[in-house]
C-alpha positions as MATLAB code, in Angstrom:
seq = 'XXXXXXXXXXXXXXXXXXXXXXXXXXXXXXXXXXXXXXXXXXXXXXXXXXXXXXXXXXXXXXXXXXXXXXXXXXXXXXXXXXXXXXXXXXXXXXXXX';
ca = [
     -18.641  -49.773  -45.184;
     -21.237  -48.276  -43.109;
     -22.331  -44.212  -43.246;
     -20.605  -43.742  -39.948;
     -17.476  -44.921  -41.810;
     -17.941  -43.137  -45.167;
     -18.261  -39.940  -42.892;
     -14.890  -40.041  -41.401;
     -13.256  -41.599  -44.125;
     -14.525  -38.365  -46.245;
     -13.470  -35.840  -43.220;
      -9.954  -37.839  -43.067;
      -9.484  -37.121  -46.778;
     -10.428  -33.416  -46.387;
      -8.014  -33.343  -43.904;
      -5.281  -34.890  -45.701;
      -5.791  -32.985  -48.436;
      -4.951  -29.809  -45.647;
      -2.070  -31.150  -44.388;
      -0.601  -31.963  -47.782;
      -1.213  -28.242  -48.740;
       0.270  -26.811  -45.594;
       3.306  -29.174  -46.333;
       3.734  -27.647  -49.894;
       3.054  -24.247  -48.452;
       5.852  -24.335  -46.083;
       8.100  -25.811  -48.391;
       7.880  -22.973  -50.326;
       8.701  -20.564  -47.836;
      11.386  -22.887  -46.900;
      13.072  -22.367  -50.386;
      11.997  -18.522  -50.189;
      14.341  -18.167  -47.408;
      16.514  -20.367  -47.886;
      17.011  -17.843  -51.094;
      16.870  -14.662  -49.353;
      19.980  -16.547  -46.817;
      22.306  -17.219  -49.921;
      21.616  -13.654  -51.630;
      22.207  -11.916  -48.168;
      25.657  -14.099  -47.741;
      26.394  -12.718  -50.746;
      25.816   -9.055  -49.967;
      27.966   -9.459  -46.731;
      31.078  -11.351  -48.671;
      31.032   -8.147  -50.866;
      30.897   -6.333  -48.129;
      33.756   -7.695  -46.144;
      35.551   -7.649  -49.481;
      35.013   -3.835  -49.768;
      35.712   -3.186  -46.453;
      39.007   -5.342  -46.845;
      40.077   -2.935  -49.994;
      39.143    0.134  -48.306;
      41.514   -0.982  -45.008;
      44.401   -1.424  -47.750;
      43.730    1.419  -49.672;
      43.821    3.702  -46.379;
      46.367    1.924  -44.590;
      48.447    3.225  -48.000;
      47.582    6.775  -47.705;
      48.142    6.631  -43.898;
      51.342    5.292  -44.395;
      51.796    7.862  -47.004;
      50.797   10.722  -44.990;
      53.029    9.342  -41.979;
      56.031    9.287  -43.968;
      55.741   12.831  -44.231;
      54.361   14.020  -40.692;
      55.492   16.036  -38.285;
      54.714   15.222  -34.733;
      51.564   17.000  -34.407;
      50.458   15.617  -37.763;
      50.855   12.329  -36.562;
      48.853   12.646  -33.618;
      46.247   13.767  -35.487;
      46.594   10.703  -38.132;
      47.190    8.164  -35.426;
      43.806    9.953  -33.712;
      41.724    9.331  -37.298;
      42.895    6.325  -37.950;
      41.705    4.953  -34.465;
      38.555    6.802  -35.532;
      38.579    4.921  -38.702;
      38.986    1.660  -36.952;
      36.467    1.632  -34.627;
      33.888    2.531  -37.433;
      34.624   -0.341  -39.346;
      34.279   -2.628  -36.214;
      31.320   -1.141  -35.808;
      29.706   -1.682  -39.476;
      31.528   -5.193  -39.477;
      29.486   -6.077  -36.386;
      26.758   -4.825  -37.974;
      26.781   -6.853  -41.033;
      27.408   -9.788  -38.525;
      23.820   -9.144  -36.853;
];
């Protein structure tokens, strides 16, 4: 092998030696998010899930509070629960983001 050739063959190595490390570092930060994605999922299933109990457990009290309404009463519940609504759209979209 000549010096020419030792030279790049020495400078290929270095190289190689680069690229491998770049691979391994961007693996890592491959897993890293990859980690962060499955513990945010998580967060937004509970979240949906608490949002879904909260629906039910107001839907009861508005049906409770219907039941015994008068007509201006239920204007006003029919006008909060619309309210109610649109802020959970609004966080559900959100969470969606």
């Amino acid at each position: 092998m000549t010096e020419d050739q030792k030279k790049l063959m020495a400078v290929f190595e270095v190289r190689l030696q680069d690229l491998i490390f770049l691979c391994e570092e961007r693996m890592q930060k491959i897993l890293e998010l990859n980690k962060a994605l499955v513990h945010k999922d998580e967060e937004l299933e509970e979240a949906l899930k608490k949002i879904e109990e909260l629906n039910i457990k107001y839907d009861n009290v508005l049906t409770a509070k219907v039941v015994s309404a008068r007509d201006g009463e239920l204007k006003m519940a029919k006008m909060r629960l619309s309210k109610l609504v649109r802020e959970v759209d609004k966080c559900i979209a959100l969470l969606n983001e």
